[in-house]
C-alpha positions, 0 to 999 in steps of 0.5 A: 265836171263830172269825171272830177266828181267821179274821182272825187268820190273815188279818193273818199276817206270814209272808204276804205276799199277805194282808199286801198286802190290803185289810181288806175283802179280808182279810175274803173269806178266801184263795181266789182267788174265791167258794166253790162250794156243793157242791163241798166236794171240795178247796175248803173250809176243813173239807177243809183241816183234815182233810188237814192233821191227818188223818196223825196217824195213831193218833187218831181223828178224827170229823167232826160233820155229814152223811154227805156231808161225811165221804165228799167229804174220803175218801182225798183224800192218799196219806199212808201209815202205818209202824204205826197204820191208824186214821186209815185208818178214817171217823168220822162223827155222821151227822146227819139232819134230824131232829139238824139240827133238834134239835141234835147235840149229844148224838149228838156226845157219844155217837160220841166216848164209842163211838169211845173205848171201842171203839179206845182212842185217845191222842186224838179229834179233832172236826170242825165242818163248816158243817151244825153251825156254822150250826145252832150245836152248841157243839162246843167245850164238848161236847169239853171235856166228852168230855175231862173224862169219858172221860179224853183229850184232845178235840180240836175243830177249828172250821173249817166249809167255808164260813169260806174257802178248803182253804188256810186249813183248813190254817192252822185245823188248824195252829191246833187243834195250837197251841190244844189239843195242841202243848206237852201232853206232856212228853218225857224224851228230849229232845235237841241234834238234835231237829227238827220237820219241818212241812208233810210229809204222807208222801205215797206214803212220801216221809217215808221217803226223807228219814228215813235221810238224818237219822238217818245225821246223828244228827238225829232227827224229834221231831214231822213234822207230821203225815205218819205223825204219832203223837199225843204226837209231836205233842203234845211237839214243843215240845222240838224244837231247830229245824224245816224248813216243807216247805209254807209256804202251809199251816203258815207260821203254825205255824212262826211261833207255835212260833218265838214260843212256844217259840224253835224256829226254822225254816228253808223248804227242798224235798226235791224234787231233789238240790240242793233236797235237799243245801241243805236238809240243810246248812240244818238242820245249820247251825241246829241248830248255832247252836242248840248242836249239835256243830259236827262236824255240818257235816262229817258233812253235807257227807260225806253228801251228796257221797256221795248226789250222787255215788251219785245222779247215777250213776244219773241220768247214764245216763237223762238225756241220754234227756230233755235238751230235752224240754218240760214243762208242771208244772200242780200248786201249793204247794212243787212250783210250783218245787220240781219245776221245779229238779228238772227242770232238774237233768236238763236238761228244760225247763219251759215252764209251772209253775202258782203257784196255790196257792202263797205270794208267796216260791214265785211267786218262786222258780218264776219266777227258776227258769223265766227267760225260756223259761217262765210262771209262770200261775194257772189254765189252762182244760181247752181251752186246755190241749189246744191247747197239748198238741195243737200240740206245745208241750210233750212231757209233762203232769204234774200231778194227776189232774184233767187227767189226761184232757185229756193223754190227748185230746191224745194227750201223755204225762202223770204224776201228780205230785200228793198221789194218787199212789203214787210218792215223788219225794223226795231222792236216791232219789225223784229217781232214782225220778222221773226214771225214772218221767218216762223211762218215761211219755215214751218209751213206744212206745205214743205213736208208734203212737196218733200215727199218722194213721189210715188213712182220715183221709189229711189228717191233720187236727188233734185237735179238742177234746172237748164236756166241755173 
């Protein structure tokens, strides 16, 4: 079953990377190049999976394996909660040598009836990692077991690490929805504006600047999958009258198969930015209005959003012209590969390098048309190479995740974490404000000026040289 998933998701016509592979490619899976062993850390398909389901935020979920598989995927997203904290607690089986040599098939069995005793949840979901599919625990059947005795819906998530790449665990949770919760629940209140929002996971609260923007529009968020997600949320999001996919590299099958199952259709947009974020506005009030909505809705959309702009660039005008001209270098992924980049340029900051790593072949695009001539678009740059570009000056900021962290700060270059562990939201109107504030404050610092200087017995002034570690 699952190598007929796998495969599956590996012929998506939604992408247009894996549609351009050859069959024995295909079989290799998304990742760029062989997985490490051991590096389950933000590599795996398990990792995947658990990030993208994790913000549900009132189940459980349960990962059948060692401890170790457990504490590598902890806290890897700041995906925050406005109610249930449960999702904030680790569940795990636990397995020793002892079950890896028997089977954890009972001790499964035991954790799902002891999670659900002790915390009541609406559902359970179990994730297989490669520990119990290589010693081939039927997780499926025990779930389905779980599901019939104890009265709630076990929800098995087949994606071991070693079936591909983090990118594709997403996907194979995406599945897991699709397979087992998506179309459950059948709601009574729904309505003419109801949306879906795929591919936000609430990170440092972002779902929450965008939610008053919609509910001032009378469109209510059926389901957002999954960010602050509760379970039958998700469960009744097939009664949603249209969808925006914020991350197509992670949920572009999802948003195809509900378009196909339940006639929901979608539109891809960024909440990065003030343009990104107006179009996106205007692109669900039109959808929603071919979809029967008043069409009033246009009008009110178009009011709300001069008055954002003009109330956001109030704001903005007095700390732009601080930053016009000022370089950076975007080292992220995903929808901010170019999402970001717009929103820098909006302030007039130019961006001398975005990377598309993880990001769709439509993303690649975007980010390059929005670089033009002054900026690369690059897959992965090497932690020495980076420091040559920071140390000669060639750009004025670094701002990624914190894994380079450390390398902005050898070269002396101010950096910002822009990733999925930091605890600032940067989306709409007022995450553009809260950005650009963020950027002004990091770039023109002081400290900067001083840790510059040459140091008084260095009078030649000799270049930074790049640490061993690099």
């Amino acid at each position: 079953m699952l190598k007929q998933k796998v495969q599956e998701l590996m012929n998506e016509p939604g992408c247009a990377t894996n549609q351009a592979k050859s069959a024995s490619a295909k079989k290799k899976g998304c990742a760029a190049k062989g997985l490490t062993p051991g590096a389950a850390a933000g590599g795996c398909a398990y990792d995947g999976a658990k990030i993208a389901l994790q913000p549900i935020t009132d189940a459980v979920h349960l990962v059948h394996g060692p401890l170790a598989c457990e504490g590598n995927s902890w806290d890897s997203r700041n995906a925050a909660s406005s109610g249930p904290t449960l999702y904030r607690r680790g569940f795990t089986t636990d397995l020793g040598e002892l079950d890896i040599i028997h089977g954890g098939e009972r001790k499964l069995y035991q954790a799902i009836r002891t999670a659900a005793e002790r915390f009541r949840p609406p559902a359970i979901f179990v994730y297989q990692t490669c520990v119990t599919a290589l010693i081939g625990d039927d997780i499926e059947t025990v779930c389905k077991e779980a599901a019939k005795r104890l009265g709630l819906p076990v929800i098995p998530v087949i994606a071991p690490g070693f079936a591909g790449s983090k990118n594709l665990g997403n996907r194979l949770g995406g599945e897991a929805l699709l397979d087992h919760v998506i179309g459950t629940v059948e709601p009574d209140d729904a309505g003419p504006t109801d949306i879906n929002i795929l591919g936000e996971y609430n990170v440092a609260g972002e779902l929450w600047q965008i939610l008053p923007l919609l509910d001032r529009l009378g469109i209510r968020v059926r389901a957002c999958i999954t960010g602050d997600a509760r379970y039958h949320q998700v469960a009744s999001a097939h009664r949603a009258r249209a969808a925006i996919m914020l991350c197509s590299q992670a949920l572009v099958t999802l948003a195809r198969k509900m378009q196909e199952r339940w006639g929901i259709p979608y539109v891809e947009g960024s909440f990065y930015g003030i343009q990104d974020t107006s179009d996106s506005l205007r692109g669900i009030a039109r959808l929603l209005v071919e979809r029967g909505a008043d069409a009033e809705l246009l009008t009110r959309t178009d009011a709300l959003i001069a008055e954002q702009e003009r109330k956001a660039w109030g704001e903005l005008d007095q700390i732009a012209p601080r930053l016009a001209g000022r370089k950076v270098l975007l080292y992220t992924g995903g929808v901010k590969s170019w999402s970001v980049v717009s929103a820098l340029k909006e302030i007039g900051m130019e961006v001398i390098g975005t990377s598309v790593r993880k990001s769709t072949p439509e993303d690649k695009e975007r980010a390059k048309a929005l670089l033009g001539d002054d900026g690369t678009a690059f897959d992965a740059i090497p932690n020495a190479e980076m420091f040559r570009m920071l140390s000669a000056g060639e750009a004025d900021i670094l701002m990624s995740g914190g894994r380079t962290q450390f390398v902005a700060l050898k070269s002396r270059t101010p950096w910002l974490d822009i990733n999925q562990e930091r605890h600032q939201a940067f989306a709409g109107y007022d995450g553009m404000v809260a950005l650009v504030r963020q950027i002004d404050l990091v770039l023109n610092n002081p400290i900067w000026a001083e840790i510059r200087r040459p140091l008084p017995w260095d009078a030649e002034g000799r270049p930074l040289e790049a640490p061993s570690w690099l």
